[in-house]
C-alpha positions in Angstrom: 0.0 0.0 0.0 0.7 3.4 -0.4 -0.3 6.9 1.6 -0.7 10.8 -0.7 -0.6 12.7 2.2 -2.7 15.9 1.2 -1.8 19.3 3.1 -3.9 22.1 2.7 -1.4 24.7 4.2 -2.8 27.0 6.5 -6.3 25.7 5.9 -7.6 26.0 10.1 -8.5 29.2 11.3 -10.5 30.8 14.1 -14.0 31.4 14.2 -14.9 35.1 12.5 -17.6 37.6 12.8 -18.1 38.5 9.3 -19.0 34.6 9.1 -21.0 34.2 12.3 -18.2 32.8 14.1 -17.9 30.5 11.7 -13.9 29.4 10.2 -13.8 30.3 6.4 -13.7 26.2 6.2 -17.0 25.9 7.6 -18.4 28.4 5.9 -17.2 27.1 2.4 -19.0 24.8 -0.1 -16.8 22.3 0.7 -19.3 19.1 -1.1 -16.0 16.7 -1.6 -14.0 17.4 1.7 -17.2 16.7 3.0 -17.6 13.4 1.3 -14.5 12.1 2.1 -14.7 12.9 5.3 -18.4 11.0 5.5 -16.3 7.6 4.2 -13.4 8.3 6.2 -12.2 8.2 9.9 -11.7 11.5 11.6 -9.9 13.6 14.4 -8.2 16.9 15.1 -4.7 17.5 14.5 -1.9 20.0 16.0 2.0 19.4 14.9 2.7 20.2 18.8 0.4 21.6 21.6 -2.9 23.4 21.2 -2.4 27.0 21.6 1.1 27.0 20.2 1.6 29.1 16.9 3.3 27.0 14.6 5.6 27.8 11.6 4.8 25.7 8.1 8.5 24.3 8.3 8.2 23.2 12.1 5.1 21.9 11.8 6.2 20.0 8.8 9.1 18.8 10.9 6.9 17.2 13.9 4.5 15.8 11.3 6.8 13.8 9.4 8.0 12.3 13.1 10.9 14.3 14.6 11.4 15.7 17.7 11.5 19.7 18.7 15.0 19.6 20.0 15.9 17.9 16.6 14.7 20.9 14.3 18.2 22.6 13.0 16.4 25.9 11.8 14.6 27.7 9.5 17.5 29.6 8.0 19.2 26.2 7.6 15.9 25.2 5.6 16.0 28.2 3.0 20.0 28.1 2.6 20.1 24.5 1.7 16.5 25.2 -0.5 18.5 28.2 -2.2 21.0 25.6 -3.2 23.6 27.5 -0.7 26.5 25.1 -0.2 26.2 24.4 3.6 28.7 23.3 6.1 29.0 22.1 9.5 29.6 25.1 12.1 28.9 27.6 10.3 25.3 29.4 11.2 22.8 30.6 9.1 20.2 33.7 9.5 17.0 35.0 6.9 18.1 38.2 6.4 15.8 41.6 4.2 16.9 44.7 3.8 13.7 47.0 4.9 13.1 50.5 5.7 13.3 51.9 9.2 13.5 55.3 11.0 15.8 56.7 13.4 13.9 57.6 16.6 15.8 58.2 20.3 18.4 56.2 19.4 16.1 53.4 18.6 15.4 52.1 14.4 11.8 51.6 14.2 10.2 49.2 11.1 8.7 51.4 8.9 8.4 49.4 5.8 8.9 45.5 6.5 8.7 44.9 2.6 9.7 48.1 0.8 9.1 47.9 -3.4 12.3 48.3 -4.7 13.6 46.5 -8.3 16.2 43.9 -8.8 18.9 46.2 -9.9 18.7 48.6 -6.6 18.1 45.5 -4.3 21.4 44.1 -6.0 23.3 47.6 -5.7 22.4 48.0 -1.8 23.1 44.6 -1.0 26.6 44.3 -2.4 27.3 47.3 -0.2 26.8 45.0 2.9 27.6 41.9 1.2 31.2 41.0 3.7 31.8 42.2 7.4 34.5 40.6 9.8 34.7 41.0 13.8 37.5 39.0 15.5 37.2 35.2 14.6 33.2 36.0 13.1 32.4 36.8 9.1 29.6 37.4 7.9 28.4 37.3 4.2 24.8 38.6 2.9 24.1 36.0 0.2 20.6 37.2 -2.1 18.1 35.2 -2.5 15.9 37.5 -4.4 14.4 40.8 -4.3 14.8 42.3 -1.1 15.3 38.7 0.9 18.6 36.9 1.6 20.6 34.6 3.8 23.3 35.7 6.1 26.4 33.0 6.3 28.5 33.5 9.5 31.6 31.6 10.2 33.5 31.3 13.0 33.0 30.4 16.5 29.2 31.0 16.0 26.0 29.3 17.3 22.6 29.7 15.8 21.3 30.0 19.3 20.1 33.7 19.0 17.3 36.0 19.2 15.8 37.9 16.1 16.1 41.6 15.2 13.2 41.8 13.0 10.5 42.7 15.2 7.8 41.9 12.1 5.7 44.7 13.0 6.3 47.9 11.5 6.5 50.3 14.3 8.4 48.6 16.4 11.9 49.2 16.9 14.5 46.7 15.6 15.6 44.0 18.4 18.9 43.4 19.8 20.4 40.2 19.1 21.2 38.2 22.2 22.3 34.6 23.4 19.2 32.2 24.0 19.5 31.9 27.7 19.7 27.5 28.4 21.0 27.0 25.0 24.2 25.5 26.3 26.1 27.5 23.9 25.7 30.8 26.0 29.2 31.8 25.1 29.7 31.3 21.7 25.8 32.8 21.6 26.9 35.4 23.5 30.1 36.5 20.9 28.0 35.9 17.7 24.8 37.8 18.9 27.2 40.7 19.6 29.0 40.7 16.1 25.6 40.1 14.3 24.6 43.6 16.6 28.0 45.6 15.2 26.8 44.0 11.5 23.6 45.5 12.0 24.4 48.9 13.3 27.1 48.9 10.5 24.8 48.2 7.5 22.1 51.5 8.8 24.6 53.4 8.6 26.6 52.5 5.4 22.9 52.0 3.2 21.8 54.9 5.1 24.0 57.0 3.0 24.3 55.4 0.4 23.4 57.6 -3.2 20.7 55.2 -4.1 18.5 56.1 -0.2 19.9 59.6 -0.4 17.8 59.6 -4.1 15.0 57.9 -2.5 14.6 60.3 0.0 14.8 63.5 -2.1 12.3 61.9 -4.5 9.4 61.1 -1.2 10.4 57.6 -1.2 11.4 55.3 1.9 15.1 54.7 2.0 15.9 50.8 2.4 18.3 51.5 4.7 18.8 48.5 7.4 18.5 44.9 7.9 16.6 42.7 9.9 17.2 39.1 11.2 15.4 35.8 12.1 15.4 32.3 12.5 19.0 31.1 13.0 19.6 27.8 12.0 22.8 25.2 11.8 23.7 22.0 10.7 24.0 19.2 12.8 23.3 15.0 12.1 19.5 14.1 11.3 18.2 10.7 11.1 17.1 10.0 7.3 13.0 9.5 6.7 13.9 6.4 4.6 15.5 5.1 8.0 13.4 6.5 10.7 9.8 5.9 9.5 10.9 2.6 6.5 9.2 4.7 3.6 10.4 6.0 0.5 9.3 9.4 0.3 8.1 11.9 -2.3 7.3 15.7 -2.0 5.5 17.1 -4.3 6.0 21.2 -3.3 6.8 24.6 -4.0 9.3 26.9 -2.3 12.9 27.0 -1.0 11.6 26.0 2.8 10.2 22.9 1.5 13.5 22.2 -0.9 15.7 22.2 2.1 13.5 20.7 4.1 13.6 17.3 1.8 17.1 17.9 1.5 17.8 17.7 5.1 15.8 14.4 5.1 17.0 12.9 2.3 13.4 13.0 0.5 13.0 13.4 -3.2 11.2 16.4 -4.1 9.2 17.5 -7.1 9.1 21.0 -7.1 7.3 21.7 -10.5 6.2 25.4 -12.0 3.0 26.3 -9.4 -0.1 26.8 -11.9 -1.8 30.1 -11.7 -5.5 28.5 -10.8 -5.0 26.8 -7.6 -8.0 24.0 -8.8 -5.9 23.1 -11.6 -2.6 23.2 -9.9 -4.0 21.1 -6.9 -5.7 18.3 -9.1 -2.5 18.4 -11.1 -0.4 17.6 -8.0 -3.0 15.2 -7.2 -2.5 13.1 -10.9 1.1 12.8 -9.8 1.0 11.6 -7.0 -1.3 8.8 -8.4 1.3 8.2 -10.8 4.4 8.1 -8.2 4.0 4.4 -7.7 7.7 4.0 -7.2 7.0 6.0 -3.3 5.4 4.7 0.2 4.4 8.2 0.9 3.3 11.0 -1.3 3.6 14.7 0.0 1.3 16.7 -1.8 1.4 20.3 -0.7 -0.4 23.5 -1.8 0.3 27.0 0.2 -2.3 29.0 -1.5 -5.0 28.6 2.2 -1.7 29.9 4.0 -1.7 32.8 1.2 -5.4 33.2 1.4 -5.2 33.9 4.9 -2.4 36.6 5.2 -4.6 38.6 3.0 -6.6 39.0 6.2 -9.9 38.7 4.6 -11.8 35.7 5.6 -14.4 35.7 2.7 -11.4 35.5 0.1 -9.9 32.4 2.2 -13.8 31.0 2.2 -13.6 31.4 -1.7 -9.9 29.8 -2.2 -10.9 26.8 -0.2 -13.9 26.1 -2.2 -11.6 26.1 -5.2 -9.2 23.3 -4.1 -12.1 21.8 -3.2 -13.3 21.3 -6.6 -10.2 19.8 -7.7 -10.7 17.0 -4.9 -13.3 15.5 -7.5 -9.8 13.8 -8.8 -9.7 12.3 -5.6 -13.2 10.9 -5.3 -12.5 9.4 -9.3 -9.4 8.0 -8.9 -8.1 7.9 -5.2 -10.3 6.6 -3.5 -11.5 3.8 -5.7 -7.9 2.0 -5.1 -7.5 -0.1 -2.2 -3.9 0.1 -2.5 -3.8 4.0 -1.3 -4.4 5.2 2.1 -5.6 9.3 1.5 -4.9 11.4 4.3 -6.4 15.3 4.4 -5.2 17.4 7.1 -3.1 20.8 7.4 0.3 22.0 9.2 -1.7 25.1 11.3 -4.3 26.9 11.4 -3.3 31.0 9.9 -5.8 33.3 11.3 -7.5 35.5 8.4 -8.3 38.5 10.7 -6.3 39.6 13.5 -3.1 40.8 14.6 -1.4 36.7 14.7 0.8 35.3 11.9 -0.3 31.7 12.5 -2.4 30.5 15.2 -3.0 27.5 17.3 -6.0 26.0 16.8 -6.1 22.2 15.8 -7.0 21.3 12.4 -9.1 18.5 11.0 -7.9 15.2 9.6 -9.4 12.5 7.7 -8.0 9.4 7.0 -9.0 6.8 4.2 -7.9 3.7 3.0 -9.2 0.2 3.1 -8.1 -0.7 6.9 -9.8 2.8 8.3 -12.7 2.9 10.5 -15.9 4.7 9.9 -17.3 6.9 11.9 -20.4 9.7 11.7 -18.4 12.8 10.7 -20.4 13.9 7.7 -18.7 16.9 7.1 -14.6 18.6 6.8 -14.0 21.1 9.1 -12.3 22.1 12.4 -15.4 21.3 14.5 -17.3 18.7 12.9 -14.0 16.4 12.7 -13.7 17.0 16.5 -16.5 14.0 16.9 -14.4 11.4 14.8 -13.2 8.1 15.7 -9.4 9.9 15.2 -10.4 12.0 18.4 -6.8 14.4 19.0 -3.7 13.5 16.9 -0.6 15.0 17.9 2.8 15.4 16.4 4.6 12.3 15.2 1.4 10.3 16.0 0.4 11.0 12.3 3.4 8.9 11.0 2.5 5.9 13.4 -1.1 6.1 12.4 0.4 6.2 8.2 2.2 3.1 9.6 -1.0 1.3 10.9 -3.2 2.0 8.2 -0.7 1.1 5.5 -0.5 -2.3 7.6 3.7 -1.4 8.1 3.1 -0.7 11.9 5.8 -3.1 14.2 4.3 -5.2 17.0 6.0 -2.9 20.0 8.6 -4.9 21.2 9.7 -7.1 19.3 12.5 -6.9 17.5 14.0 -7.5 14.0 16.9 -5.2 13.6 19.5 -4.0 16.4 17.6 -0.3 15.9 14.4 -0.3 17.5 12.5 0.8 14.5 9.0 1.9 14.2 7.8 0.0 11.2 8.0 -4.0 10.2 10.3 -5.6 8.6 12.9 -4.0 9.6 16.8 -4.6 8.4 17.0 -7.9 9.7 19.8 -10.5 9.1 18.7 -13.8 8.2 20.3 -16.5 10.0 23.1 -18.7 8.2 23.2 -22.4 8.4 26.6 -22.7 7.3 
């Protein structure tokens, strides 16, 4: 048997008052979700703990089956999605240039993503591209447009803090050492360095000819740079290994490159189409077609999109289209007892409010010919709540792929010196001679 793992990025969401308190999911026209969801065996799901806010690539992380304490980093992720040649020691940090504005000794966000074309972005950024402190170096590396990846070397640990405070208005953060880290003092010496970078690169973009034009012409310069997620290399346990399946991902973005990178999982990271029906029922068709793979990633970010927009009705609208292209699903997925078809999500993204991502659970439906079936008659972050699934959490997702794909290991017994999740392990047969 084989699993297509279907995630609807972003697709939970709280309840809103434009739709009666209603999620944009319930609200939608959502006939095939709904039918899948009537043959299929149902729960909640959160990559971690309710309540907790959860990035896409974290999320991602805990729901293919590793720990938290495992995860190297976000900025890890992007360089090795970028196609950035990593290497052990070195840390690495997302990095924008922006526009802020000087204010009691303070650099406030004024414009977290400034327009500014390829050519300037280039020009501004190859004006910050090197800095050294003592034994630290640090290299801006573009990745496009205003976004890029900083590279320090050194005696440097990617335990630090952020300096983009991601709200415009607020004044740019500090870097400092993560306190319990156990790296507090090479932290300590990289968050201070990463501080001198910063107040270096206000002050050399902030006169640079290009801002000094800006300015005279009403524009905002793009005159500093802010920080986040930190991330390093370190040794990661193979999915092929951990969970015994050979994995596809069908994706787009750098995140999701690096993050299949990292785990050794072959990715697919065709052109997205335009319509997100079309693109989603494509994705679907190969993943049908991927018979060579245990497990099938499918992934479309356009409910994640939806939501940032902050407009609930527009998320309502987006989910109804990806719902159409499920009719795919119901024609040719379903029908074969040799696939197991899981719907879920990574988080829930809030399409009104102040929060990024939220952290609500999110439904999940499983189907395959060893699932139960419950009463859940419809998909969606309430109904799902009565299923036979009742709360999934984390890495739990990859033991129930393992059960209903009939893989799961009798607990203990074992076949292998590694005390593996799934059955048959890498046994050695016994020699009679």
């Amino acid at each position: 048997m084989r699993c297509i793992l279907l995630i609807l990025d972003g697709l939970g969401d709280k309840g809103q008052p434009c739709l009666n308190g209603k999620t944009p999911l319930q609200a939608a026209y959502t006939p095939h979700l709904d039918y899948i969801a009537a043959l299929g065996m149902n729960g909640l799901y959160h990559s971690y703990l309710q309540g907790t806010a959860m990035p896409s690539e974290l999320a991602h992380f805990l729901m293919f089956g590793y720990d938290i304490g495992e995860f190297p980093g976000r900025g890890l992720l992007e360089a090795m999605g970028e196609g950035i040649a990593v290497s052990d020691g070195e840390a690495y940090v997302l990095a924008r240039i922006f526009s802020v504005e000087p204010e009691e000794d303070m650099l406030l966000l004024r414009n977290e993503s400034p327009a500014l074309d390829e050519k300037s972005c280039r020009t501004l950024q190859k004006e910050i591209k090197t800095f050294q402190d003592n034994a630290v170096a640090i290299e801006f590396i573009p990745t496009g447009g205003i976004l890029g990846i900083l590279r320090l070397k050194g005696e440097v640990s990617a335990q630090i803090t952020d300096s983009n405070p991601m709200g415009e208005g607020r004044p740019l953060m500090e870097v400092l050492p993560i306190a319990g880290s156990g790296e507090e003092e090479k932290a300590q010496v990289t968050a201070q360095v990463l501080n001198k970078y910063l107040r270096w690169c206000y002050h050399t973009l902030a006169e640079h000819p290009l801002n000094r034009e800006r300015v005279r012409t009403g524009l905002v310069p793009v005159n500093a740079v802010g920080t986040q997620r930190a991330g390093m290399k370190h040794p990661i346990l193979p999915f092929r290994e951990k969970w015994g399946l050979n994995c596809l991902s069908i994706s787009s973005g750098a995140v999701y490159h690096g993050f299949c990178a990292l785990l050794g999982i072959e990715h697919d990271r065709g052109a997205e189409l335009a319509d997100p029906e079309e693109d989603l029922r494509r994705r679907l068709q190969m993943a049908k077609e991927a018979t060579d793979f245990d497990l099938i990633h499918v992934h479309t970010k356009v409910p994640d999109e939806a939501s940032h927009t902050k407009n609930p009705l527009h998320k309502k609208s987006v989910i109804e289209s990806l719902d159409r292209a499920l009719d795919y699903a119901l024609d040719e997925i379903i029908p074969d007892d040799d696939l197991l078809f899981v719907v879920t999500s990574d988080h829930s993204t809030p399409s009104a409010g102040a929060m990024i991502h939220s952290g609500e659970t999110v439904p999940l439906t499983m189907l395959g010919k060893y699932t139960r079936k419950d009463d859940v008659g419809s998909f969606n972050e309430v109904s799902c709540a009565a299923g036979s699934l009742g709360m999934v959490r984390g890495k739990e997702l990859m033991y129930l792929i393992l059960n209903f794909l009939d893989r799961g290991k009798l607990w203990g017994t074992m076949d292998s010196p590694v005390n593996q999740p799934f059955s048959p392990g890498k046994y050695k047969a016994l020699r009679i001679t």
